[in-house]
N, C-alpha and C positions, 0 to 999 in steps of 0.2 A: 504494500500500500504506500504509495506516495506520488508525487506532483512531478511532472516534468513537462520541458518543452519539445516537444517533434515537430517536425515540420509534416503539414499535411499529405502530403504525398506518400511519408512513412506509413500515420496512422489513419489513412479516412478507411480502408479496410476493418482495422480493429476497434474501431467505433460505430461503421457500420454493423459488424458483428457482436455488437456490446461486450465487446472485451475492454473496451477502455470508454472512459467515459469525457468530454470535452467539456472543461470549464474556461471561466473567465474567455469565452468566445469573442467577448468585442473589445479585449487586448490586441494590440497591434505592437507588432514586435520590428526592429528598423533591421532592413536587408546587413548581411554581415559579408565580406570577401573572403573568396576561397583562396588563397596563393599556392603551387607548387614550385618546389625549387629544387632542384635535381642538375647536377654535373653537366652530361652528355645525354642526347638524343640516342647520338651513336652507340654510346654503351650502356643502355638502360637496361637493367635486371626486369626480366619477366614480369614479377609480381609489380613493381611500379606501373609499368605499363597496364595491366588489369586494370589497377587501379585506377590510373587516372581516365581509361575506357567508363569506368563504372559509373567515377565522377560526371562526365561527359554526357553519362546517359540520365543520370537523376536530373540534369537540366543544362540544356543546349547551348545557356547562356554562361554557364558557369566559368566554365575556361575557354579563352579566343585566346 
């Protein structure tokens, strides 16, 4: 039992399915930036790449 923030895209599933329950709804919360910073393109380890795909995919706008 307790409070957090998610971003809607995480939890409208789990609220739709009343697994979680949405308060304080007409709290507005100010956009935050994502930065990555990594070495080389050229020698990027597997797992960051995933990652940053992933990133990428939760929102299109995230990283340009």
């Amino acid at each position: 039992i307790g409070i957090c923030f998610l971003p809607k895209n995480s939890a409208s599933n789990a609220v739709k399915n009343k697994e979680l329950v949405e308060i304080f709804s007409d709290w507005k919360i100010e956009p935050v930036s994502v930065y990555a910073v990594y070495a080389s393109r050229e020698w990027m380890p597997e797992k960051l790449r995933v990652f940053l795909k992933y990133l990428k995919e939760l929102d299109q706008n995230l990283l340009k």
